[in-house]
C-alpha positions in Angstrom: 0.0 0.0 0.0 2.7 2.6 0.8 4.6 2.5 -3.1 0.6 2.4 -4.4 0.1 5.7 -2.0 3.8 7.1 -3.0 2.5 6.6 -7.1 -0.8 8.3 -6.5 0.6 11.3 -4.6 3.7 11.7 -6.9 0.8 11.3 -9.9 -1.3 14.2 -8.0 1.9 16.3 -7.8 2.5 15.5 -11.9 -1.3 16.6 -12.4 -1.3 19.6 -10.3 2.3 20.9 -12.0 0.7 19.9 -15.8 -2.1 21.8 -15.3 -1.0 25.0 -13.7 -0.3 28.0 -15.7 3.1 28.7 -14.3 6.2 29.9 -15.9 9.0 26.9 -16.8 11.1 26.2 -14.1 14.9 26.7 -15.1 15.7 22.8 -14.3 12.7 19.8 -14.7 12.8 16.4 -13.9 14.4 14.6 -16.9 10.9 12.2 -17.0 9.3 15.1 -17.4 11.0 16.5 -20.4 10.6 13.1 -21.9 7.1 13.1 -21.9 6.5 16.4 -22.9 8.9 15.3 -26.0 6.8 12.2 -26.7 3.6 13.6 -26.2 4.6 16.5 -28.7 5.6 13.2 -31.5 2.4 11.8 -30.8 0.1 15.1 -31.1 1.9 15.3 -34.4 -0.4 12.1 -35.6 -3.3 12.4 -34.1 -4.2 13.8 -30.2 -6.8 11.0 -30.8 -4.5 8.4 -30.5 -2.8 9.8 -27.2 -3.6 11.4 -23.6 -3.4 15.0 -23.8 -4.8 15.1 -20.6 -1.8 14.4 -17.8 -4.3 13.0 -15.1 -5.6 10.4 -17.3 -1.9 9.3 -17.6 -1.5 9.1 -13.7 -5.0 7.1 -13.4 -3.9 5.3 -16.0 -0.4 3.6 -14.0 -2.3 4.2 -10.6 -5.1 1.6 -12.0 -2.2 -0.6 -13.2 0.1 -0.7 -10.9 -3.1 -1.5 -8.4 -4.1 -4.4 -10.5 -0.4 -5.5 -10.9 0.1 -5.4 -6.9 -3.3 -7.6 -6.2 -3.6 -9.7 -9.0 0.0 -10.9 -9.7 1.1 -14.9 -9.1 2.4 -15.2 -5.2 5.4 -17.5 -5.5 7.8 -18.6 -3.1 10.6 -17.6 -4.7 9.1 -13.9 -4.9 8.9 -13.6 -1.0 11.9 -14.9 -0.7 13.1 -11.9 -2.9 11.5 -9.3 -0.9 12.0 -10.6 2.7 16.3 -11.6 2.6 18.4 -9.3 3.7 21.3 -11.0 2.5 22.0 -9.7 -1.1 23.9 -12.9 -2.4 21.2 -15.3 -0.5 18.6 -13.3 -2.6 20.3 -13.6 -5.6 21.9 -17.4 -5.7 20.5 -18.6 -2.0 22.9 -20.9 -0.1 22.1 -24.3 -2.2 22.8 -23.0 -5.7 21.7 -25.6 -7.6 18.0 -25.2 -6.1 18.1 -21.6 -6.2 19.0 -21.7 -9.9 15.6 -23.2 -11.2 14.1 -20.5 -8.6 16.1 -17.9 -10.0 15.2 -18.9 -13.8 11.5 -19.0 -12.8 11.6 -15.6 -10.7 13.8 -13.9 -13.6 11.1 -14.8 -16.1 7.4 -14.6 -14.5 8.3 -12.3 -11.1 7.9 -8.2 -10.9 11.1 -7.6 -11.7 11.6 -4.3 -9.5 11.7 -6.6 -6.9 14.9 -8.5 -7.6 18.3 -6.5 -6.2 19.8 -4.6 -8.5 23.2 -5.8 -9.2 25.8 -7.5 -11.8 24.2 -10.8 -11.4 20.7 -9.5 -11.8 21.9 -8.0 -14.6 23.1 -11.1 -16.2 20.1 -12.5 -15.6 17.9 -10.4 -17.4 20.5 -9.9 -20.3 20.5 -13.7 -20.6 16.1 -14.1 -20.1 15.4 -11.6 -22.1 17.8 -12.6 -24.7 16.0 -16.1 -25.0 12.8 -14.7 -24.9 13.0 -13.4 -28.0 10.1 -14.9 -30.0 10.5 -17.9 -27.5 7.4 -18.6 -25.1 8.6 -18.7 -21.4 7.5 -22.2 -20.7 10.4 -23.4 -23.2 12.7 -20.9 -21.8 12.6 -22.1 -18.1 15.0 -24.8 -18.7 16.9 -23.3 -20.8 17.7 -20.7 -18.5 18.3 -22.7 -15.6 21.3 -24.6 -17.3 22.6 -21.6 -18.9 22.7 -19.8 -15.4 24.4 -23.0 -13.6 27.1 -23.4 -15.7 27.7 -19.7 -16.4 26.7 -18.1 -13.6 28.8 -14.8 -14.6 29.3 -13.2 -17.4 33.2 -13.8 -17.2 32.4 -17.7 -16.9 30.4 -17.4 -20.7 33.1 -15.2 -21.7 35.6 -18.0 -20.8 33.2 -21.0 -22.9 33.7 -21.6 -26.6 31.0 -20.7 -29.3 31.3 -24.7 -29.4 29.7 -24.9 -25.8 27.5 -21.8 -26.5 25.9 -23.8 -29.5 25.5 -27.3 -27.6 23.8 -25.5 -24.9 21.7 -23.5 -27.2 20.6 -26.6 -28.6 16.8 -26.8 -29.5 15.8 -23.4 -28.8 16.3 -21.9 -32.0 16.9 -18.5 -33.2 20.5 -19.7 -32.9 22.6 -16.3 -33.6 21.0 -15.3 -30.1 23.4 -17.7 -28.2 26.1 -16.7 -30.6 25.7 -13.0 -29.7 25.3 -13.6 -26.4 29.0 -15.1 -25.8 30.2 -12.2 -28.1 28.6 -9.8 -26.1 30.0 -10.9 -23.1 33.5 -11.5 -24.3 33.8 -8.3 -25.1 32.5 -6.8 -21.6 35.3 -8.9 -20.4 38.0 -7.7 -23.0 36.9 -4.2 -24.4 34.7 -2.7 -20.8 37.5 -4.2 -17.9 34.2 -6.7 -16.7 31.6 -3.7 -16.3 28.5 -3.8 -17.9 26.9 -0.7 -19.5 24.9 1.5 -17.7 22.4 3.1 -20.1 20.1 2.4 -22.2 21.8 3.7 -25.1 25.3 2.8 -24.3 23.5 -1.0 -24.0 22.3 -0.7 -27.8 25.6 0.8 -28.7 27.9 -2.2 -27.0 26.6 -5.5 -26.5 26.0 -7.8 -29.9 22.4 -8.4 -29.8 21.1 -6.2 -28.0 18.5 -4.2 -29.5 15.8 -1.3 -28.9 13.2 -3.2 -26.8 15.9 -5.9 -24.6 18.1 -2.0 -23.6 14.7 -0.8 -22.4 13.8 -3.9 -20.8 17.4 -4.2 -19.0 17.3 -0.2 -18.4 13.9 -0.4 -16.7 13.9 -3.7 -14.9 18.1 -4.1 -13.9 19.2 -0.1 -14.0 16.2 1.6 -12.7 15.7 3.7 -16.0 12.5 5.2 -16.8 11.9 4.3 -20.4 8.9 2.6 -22.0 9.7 -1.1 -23.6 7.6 -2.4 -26.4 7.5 -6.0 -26.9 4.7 -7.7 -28.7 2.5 -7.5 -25.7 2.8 -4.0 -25.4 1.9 -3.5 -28.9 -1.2 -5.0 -28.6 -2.1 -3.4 -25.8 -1.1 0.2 -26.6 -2.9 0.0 -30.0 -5.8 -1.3 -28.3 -6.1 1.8 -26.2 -5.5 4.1 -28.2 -7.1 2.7 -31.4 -4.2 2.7 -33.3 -5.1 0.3 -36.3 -2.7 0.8 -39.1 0.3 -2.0 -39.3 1.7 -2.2 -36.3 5.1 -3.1 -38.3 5.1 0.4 -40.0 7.6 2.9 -38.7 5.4 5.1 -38.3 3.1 2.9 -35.8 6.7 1.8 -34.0 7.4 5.5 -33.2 4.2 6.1 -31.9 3.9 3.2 -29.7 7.3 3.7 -28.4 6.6 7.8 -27.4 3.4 6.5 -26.0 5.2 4.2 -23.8 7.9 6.3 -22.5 4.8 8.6 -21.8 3.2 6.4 -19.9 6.2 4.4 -17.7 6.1 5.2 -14.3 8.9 7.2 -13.2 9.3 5.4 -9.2 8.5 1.9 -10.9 9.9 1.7 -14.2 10.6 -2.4 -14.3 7.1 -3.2 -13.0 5.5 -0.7 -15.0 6.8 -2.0 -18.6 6.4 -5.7 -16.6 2.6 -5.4 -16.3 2.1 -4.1 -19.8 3.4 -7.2 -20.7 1.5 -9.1 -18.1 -1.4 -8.1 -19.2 -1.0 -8.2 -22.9 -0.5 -11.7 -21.6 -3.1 -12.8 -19.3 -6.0 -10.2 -20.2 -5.5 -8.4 -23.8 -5.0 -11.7 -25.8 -4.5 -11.7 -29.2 -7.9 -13.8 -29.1 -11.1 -14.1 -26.7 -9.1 -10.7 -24.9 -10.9 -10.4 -21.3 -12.2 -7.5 -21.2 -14.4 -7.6 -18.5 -11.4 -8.1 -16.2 -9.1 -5.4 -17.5 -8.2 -2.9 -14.6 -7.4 0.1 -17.5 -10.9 -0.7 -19.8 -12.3 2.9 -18.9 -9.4 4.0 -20.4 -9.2 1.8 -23.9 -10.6 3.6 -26.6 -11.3 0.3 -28.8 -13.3 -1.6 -26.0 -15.2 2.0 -26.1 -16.1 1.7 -29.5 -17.2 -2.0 -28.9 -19.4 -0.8 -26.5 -21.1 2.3 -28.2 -21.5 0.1 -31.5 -23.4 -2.9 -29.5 -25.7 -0.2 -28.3 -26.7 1.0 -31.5 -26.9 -2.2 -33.4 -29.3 -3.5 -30.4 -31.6 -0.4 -30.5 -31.8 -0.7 -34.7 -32.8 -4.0 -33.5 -35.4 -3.0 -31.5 -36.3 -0.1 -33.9 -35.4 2.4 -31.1 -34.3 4.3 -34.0 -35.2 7.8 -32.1 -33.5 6.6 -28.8 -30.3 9.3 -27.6 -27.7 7.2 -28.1 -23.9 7.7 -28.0 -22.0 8.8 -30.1 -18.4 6.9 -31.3 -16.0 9.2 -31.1 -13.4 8.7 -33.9 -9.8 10.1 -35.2 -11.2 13.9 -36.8 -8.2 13.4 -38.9 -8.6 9.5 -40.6 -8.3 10.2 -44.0 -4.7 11.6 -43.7 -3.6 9.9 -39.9 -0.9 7.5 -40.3 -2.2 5.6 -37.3 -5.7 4.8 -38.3 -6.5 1.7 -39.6 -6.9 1.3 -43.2 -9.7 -1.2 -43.5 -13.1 -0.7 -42.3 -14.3 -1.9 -38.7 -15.5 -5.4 -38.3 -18.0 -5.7 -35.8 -17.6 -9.9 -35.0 -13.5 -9.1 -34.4 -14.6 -6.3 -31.7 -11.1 -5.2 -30.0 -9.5 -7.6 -32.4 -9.7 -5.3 -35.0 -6.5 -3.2 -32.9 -3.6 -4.1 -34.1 -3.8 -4.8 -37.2 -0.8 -6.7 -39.2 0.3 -7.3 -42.9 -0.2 -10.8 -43.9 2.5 -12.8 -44.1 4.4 -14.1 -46.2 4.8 -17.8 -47.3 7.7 -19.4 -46.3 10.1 -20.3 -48.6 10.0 -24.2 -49.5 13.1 -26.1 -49.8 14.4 -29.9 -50.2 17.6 -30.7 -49.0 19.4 -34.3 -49.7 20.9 -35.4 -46.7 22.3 -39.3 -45.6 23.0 -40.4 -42.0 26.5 -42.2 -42.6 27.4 -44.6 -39.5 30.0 -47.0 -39.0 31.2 -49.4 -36.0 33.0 -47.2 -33.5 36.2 -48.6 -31.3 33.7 -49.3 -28.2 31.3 -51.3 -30.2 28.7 -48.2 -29.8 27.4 -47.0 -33.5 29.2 -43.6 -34.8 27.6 -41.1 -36.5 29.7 -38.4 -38.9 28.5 -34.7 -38.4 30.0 -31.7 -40.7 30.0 -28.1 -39.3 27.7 -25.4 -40.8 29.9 -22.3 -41.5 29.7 -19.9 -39.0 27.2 -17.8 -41.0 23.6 -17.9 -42.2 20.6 -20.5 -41.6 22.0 -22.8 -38.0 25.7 -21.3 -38.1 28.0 -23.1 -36.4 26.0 -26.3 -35.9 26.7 -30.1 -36.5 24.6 -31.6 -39.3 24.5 -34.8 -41.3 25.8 -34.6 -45.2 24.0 -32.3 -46.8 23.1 -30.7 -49.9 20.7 -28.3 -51.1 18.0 -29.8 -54.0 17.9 -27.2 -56.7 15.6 -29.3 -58.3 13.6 -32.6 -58.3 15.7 -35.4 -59.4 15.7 -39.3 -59.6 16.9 -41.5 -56.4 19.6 -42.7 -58.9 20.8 -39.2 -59.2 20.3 -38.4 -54.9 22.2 -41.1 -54.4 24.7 -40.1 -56.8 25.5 -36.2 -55.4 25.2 -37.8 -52.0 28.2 -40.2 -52.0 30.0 -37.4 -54.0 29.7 -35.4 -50.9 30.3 -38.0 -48.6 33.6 -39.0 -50.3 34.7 -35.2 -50.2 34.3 -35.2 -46.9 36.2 -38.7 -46.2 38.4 -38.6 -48.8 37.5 -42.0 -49.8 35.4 -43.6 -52.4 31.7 -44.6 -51.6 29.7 -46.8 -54.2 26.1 -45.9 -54.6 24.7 -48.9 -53.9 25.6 -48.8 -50.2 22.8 -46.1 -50.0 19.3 -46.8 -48.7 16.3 -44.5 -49.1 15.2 -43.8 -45.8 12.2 -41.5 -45.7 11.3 -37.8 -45.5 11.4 -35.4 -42.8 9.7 -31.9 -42.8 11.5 -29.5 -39.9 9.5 -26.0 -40.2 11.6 -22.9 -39.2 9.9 -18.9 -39.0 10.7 -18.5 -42.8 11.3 -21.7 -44.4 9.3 -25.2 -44.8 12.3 -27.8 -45.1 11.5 -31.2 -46.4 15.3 -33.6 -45.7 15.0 -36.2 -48.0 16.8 -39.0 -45.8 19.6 -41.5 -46.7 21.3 -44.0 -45.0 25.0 -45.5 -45.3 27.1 -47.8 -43.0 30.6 -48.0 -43.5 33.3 -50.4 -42.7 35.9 -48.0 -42.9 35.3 -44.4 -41.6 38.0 -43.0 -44.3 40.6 -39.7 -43.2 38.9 -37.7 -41.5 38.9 -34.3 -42.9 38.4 -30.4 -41.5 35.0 -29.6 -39.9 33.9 -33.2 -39.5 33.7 -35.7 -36.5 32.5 -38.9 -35.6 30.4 -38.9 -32.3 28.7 -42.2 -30.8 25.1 -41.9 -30.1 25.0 -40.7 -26.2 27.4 -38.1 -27.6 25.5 -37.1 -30.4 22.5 -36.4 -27.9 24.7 -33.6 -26.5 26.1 -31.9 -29.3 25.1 -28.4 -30.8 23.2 -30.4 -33.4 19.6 -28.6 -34.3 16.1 -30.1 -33.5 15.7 -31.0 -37.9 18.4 -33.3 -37.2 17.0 -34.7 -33.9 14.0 -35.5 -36.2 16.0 -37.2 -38.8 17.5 -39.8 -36.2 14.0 -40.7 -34.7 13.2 -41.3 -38.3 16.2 -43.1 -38.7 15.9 -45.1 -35.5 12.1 -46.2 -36.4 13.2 -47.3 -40.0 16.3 -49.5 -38.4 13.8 -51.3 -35.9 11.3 -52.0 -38.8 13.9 -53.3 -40.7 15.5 -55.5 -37.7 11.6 -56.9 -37.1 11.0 -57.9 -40.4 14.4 -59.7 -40.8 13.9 -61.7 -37.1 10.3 -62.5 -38.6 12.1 -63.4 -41.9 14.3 -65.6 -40.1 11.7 -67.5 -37.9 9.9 -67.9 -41.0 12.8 -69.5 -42.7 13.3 -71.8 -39.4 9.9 -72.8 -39.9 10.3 -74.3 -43.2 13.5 -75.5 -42.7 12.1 -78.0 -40.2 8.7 -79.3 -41.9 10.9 -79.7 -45.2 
């Protein structure tokens, strides 16, 4: 209750200052300038699409912040946070290995003003927010909690090799994250002497990686620094408010959603103001079936408005109350020409869900790649499989795959097989006859742009040939831990399933021949 009385009185103070008609003071809080500034980019659209009135903004993070302190998930972890005095108990707790699955579930679901800011905290939220890039938490959560165990500091992932980096990164995809993770924090280590920037800017400027939404989101929640963050959350829920309906991709849309953010952050609680705009662009203002009815800021939504006023009207045609007083929507006077109004009309079944609106996508691009899962009898007795490196650019850079090659266009199984013991005796500097190849089966792996159908081939060797640059031969429990991708996780289980067919059908073959052997 006392930081939910400190926000309302410093919000009265804000009111009071905005509305009386004193001369400019020689100096002004810095979070005041900025949202004079933003305010002035947004009136430049449309005052439609803003608050020009400075106590609506203050209702506005009051009502929030309220709804964020009440209604938000009581963990264990996030008492823990508040109540130890101890910083380093409150950051790693005296059992590390329990407190880093605490830690990775606090860093990623927890009001983040909460959590002491220091270098660890920092680390923390680099590394979270990082991997929850276009990555739903859920997935994360593990991630997270191995990444912070082993590397608990950014000189300990500084230290790793981009080899380790990959392997960990394993599975989560979006694979130049991990990359520009460990090359961000090699070069903290080499190029800042170990300190981590302290601005938002000099973030953008100086870690790999690290772009306009994860500096406002390290800023607010790790540094303290009032500025707005706009994730896809956010952008749902800002357009919703404000009715901004063109695409929310546009550069003009981006600018306007991020001066409408740093306009509305809460100077004393930054980190959980820009944390429950995300929360409830999470839990409440869904992309579909959006609860409205529990939203603590619907007096203040301008689409949920218009949802309203349009139901009234359509129910008293209806009734054919044509004469009835009704209200009035009140729309952008300036729609023709404002950048930030939608372009299509209003569809009344979509409701809120006409705000945002987005361009359709594009298909992804469709490709066939050859690719053969070559074995051979290891030293042990365990089964080998060889892996080439990707190069260290592009589509899966740096990771371990099977012989591949790109189909430029449908050919034959004669002439698969053909290209694929080419490449195979490239890489082994040995010859390989075609008819050691068996046609395995297809595999499609979909990435965020790209539908990949691996057409699959098998080949066992007696001889694993010379083994050349950027190839290996791992045995299958090593395979499972290499920085391999989840497309060629899916060829082995199709590989694997293929194998115990075939092993079935000869034990069957050979009971069959038993058979006959003894009634002949």
């Amino acid at each position: 209750m006392s930081r939910l009385r400190s926000a309302m009185n410093k919000g009265t103070r804000v009111a009071l200052e905005a509305t009386e008609a004193t001369p400019p003071r020689k100096k002004r809080p810095k979070t005041a300038v900025k949202r004079e500034e933003t305010t002035d980019a947004l009136t430049a659209s449309s005052s439609y699409h803003t608050f020009s009135d400075p106590a609506d903004v203050v209702r506005l993070c009051s009502h929030l912040l309220s709804w964020y302190d009440k209604e938000k998930r009581e963990l264990p972890w996030r008492t823990l946070a508040v109540t130890e005095s101890d910083l380093n108990i409150r950051t790693y707790a005296g059992k590390k290995q329990l407190l880093f699955h605490k830690c990775a579930y606090f860093i990623l679901t927890a009001p983040r003003a909460l959590l002491p800011r220091c270098f660890s905290l920092f680390l923390s939220v680099w590394v979270s927010e990082i991997m929850l890039q276009q990555t739903q938490v859920a997935t994360v959560i593990d991630y997270f909690n191995k990444w912070m165990k082993r590397w608990p500091t950014v000189q300990d992932l500084a230290a790793a090799t981009l080899e380790e980096v990959n392997q960990m990164w394993a599975g989560l995809g979006y694979y130049s994250r991990g990359k520009r993770l460990h090359e961000g924090a090699q070069k903290v280590v080499s190029q800042l002497k170990g300190q981590m920037p302290r601005t938002v800017d000099s973030l953008l400027k100086q870690l790999p990686g690290v772009g306009r939404y994860t500096a406002a989101a390290i800023g607010s929640i790790a540094l303290g620094q009032v500025t707005g963050a706009v994730d896809g959350n956010v952008i749902r829920v800002l357009c919703r408010l404000r009715a901004i309906g063109a695409d929310s991709t546009s550069p003009a849309v981006t600018e306007a959603l991020w001066s409408l953010a740093n306009m509305l952050v809460d100077p004393e609680r930054p980190g959980d103001f820009n944390q429950v705009m995300m929360e409830l662009g999470a839990r409440v203002c869904t992309p579909k079936a959006p609860q409205c009815s529990q939203c603590p800021v619907q007096s203040h939504c301008r689409s949920y408005r218009k949802v309203h006023v349009k139901q009234e009207q359509n129910s008293a045609k209806l009734l054919g109350k044509l004469n009835r007083n009704l209200p009035d929507i009140e729309d952008c006077m300036n729609s023709a020409t404002c950048s930030l109004c939608p372009s299509e009309p209003w569809d009344d079944e979509l409701g809120v869900q006409n705000f945002p609106r987005k361009p359709a996508k594009k298909p992804p691009r469709v490709e066939r790649t050859l690719t053969c899962v070559v074995t051979r009898a290891g030293n042990e007795g365990e089964e080998e499989y060889l892996l080439i490196q990707r190069p260290n650019k592009g589509l899966l850079a740096g990771l371990w795959e099977f012989p591949s090659l790109l189909l430029e266009e449908e050919n034959s199984e004669m002439k698969h097989k053909r290209v694929l013991c080419g490449e195979v005796s490239r890489k082994l500097g040995t010859n390989v006859t075609e008819s050691l190849l068996q046609y395995v089966g297809e595999v499609v792996h979909i990435f965020s742009h790209i539908h990949q159908t691996y057409v699959v081939y098998s080949l066992r060797l007696k001889d694993g040939g010379s083994q050349t640059e950027n190839t290996q031969w791992l045995s299958r429990s090593a395979l499972q831990e290499a920085a391999v991708s989840t497309g060629l996780k899916k060829i082995v289980k199709l590989h694997d399933s293929v194998d115990n067919v075939k092993e079935k059908t000869s034990k069957v073959s050979s009971s069959v021949f038993s058979i006959m052997e003894l009634i002949l």
